[in-house]
C-alpha positions, 0 to 999 in steps of 0.5 A: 102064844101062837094065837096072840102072835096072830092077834098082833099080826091082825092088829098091825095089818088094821092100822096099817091098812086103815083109812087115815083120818081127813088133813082137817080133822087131823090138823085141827087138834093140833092148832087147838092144843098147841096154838089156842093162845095165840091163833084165833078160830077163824084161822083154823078153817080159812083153808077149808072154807076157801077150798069149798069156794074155789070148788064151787066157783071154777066149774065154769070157764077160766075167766069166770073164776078169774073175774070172781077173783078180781070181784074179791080183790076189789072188795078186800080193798075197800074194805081195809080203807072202810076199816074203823080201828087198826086190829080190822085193817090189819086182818083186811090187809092180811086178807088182800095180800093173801088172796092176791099173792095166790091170784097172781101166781096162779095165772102166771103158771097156769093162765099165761103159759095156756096164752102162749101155747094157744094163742100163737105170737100174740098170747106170747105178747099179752103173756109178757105184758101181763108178767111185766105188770105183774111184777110192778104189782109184787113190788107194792104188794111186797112194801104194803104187806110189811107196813102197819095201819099207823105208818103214814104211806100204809092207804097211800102204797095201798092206793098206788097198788089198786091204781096199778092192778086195776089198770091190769084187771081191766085190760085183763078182762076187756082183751086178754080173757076174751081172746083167751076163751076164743082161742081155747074154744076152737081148741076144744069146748070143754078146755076152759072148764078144765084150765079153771080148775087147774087154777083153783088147784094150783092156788092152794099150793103156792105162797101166800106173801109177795116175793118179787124176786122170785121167778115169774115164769115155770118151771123155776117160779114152780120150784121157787113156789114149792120152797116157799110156800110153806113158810108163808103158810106157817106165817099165816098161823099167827096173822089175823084175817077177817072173821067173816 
């Protein structure tokens, strides 16, 4: 009797002490068994694939991975108006709102908070300027994510949304980051590499939708984040994105 009460205390000290099983390898099974019907494979691994990414692209200043976003953004664009049938609108449009709803709250809680206290006055200035256009940006976004590809404004609100954001992009990357990587470098050299992958990780936390009425300033856009985020994500499950 002692020696299997010892046996049991040894088990029971193995599991609790062993190394638990990756967040991938664990979910996986279960959107396999559970959701085989009604989620398609290219769900199941978009997390990890845009993880590796976004490791791989922001060991470099802020506005590297900043501008590699925009790149995207401009590329998800076009192709949801190059799309020939409306299942591969829809995984385009579901792509864009995806990537450009995690791309503006990343710069607003991390990019425009590093402008306003490294930049003095005119980063606070450049920092409610780009929040302001932001904000027009969340509203479009927020009626193109709701629309179908057969309602008559779906590339119209598509259009007007590209038109505003990039408006926004160019100033961003002509004026805002330049100055941005010049204040961060008289701060310290290695400081952008640092922000950058502060971006990187941040994008993986916050909703994934457009919520307009949402804070657009930390703490209170953090918090709202965090609440909101993870419904975004259960929607995810079941909208289709691209394959590739």
């Amino acid at each position: 009797m002692a020696a299997t009460k010892s046996i049991y205390r040894v088990s029971i000290a193995r599991s609790c002490c062993a190394r638990p099983a990756s967040l991938s390898s664990s979910i996986r099974p279960l959107y396999q068994s559970r959701f085989q019907t009604t989620v398609s494979p290219d769900i199941v691994n978009k997390l990890d694939e845009t993880t590796a990414r976004m490791s791989s692209a922001n060991t470099g200043p802020v506005s590297d991975l900043i501008k590699h976003d925009h790149a995207e953004l401009k590329e998800f664009y076009e192709n949801v108006l190059r799309a020939s049938d409306e299942d591969a609108k829809v995984r385009w449009q579901n792509q864009f709102t995806w990537e450009l709803a995690r791309h503006s709250i990343g710069e607003e809680l991390v990019v425009y908070p590093a402008m306003e206290n490294y930049m003095g006055e005119e980063g606070k200035r450049l920092a409610d300027k780009d929040r302001a256009e932001h904000n027009e940006v969340k509203e479009l976004l927020y009626k193109f994510q709701g629309l179908y590809p057969s309602d008559t404004d779906f590339e119209p609100t598509l259009k007007s949304l590209w038109n505003t954001l990039s408006q926004h992009i160019e100033e961003e990357e002509t004026e805002d980051l330049p100055k941005l990587e010049d204040a961060l470098r008289d701060y310290d050299p290695d400081y952008s590499a640092h922000l950058a992958k502060s971006f990187g990780r941040t994008k993986k936390f916050v909703p994934t939708r457009s919520h307009p009425a949402a804070p657009d300033k930390p703490p209170f856009e953090t918090v709202v984040g965090l609440m909101t985020a993870p419904l975004d994500r259960l929607g995810d499950i079941f909208r289709r994105f691209p394959k590739d």
